[in-house]
N, C-alpha and C positions, 0 to 999 in steps of 0.2 A: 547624213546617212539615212537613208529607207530603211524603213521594218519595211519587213512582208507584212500582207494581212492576211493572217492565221485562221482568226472570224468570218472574213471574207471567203475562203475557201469550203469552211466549213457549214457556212449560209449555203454558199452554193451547192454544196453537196446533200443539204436538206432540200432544196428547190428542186435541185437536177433529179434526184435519184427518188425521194420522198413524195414529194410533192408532186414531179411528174409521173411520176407510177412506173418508171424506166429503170430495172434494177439494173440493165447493163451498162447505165450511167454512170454505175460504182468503178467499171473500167479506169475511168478519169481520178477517182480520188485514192483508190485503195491499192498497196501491191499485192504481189502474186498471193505471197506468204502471211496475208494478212488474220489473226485469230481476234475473234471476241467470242464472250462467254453470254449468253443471256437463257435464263432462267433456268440456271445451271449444266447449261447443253453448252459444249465447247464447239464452235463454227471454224473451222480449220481452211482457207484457203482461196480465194478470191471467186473461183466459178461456187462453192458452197453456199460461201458468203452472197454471192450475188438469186442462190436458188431459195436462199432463207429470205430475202426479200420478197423474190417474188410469193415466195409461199404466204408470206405475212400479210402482204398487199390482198393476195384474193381472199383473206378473209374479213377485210375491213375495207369495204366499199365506200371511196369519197374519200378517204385521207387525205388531210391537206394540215400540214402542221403549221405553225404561226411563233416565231421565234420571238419570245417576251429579254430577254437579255443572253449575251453570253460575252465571254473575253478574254482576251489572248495574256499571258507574261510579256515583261519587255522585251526579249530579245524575238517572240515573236515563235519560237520554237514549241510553243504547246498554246491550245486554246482549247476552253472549259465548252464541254459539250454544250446546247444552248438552250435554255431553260424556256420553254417554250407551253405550248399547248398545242391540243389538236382538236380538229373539228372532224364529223360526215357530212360531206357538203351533196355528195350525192343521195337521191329519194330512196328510201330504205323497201 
């Protein structure tokens, strides 16, 4: 039997969306309906979710994250955000 890789998708969604500074990237990973909470502000809905990116991105010039571990449960259905680091690769 195949697992999915759960990691795998979620690497790619730090590369695609993150790393390349393309929040409409999150198209591919996120549904419509998608919510997260971050810094107590609740992001409701895939086009939001995708404008809080871009808002995030122009104020940290050069983000480029660097994923130090993460990983998935057995059957493959959840995988642990990925514990990473980030740099400014761009001149300040």
């Amino acid at each position: 039997m195949n697992t999915p890789d759960s990691v795998g998708v979620v690497h790619a969604f730090w590369n695609e969306v993150w790393n390349a500074h393309d929040p409409e990237a999150a198209d591919r990973f996120v549904v419509d309906d998608v919510v997260i909470v971050s810094g107590g502000e609740t992001i409701s809905g895939r086009d939001k979710f995708k404008r809080w990116i871009a808002g995030f991105l122009a104020h940290v010039d050069g983000l480029h994250l660097e994923v130090l571990e993460s990983f998935q449960n057995a059957d493959a259905s959840r995988a642990a955000p990925p514990c990473g680091r980030f740099a400014r690769t761009a001149n300040c």
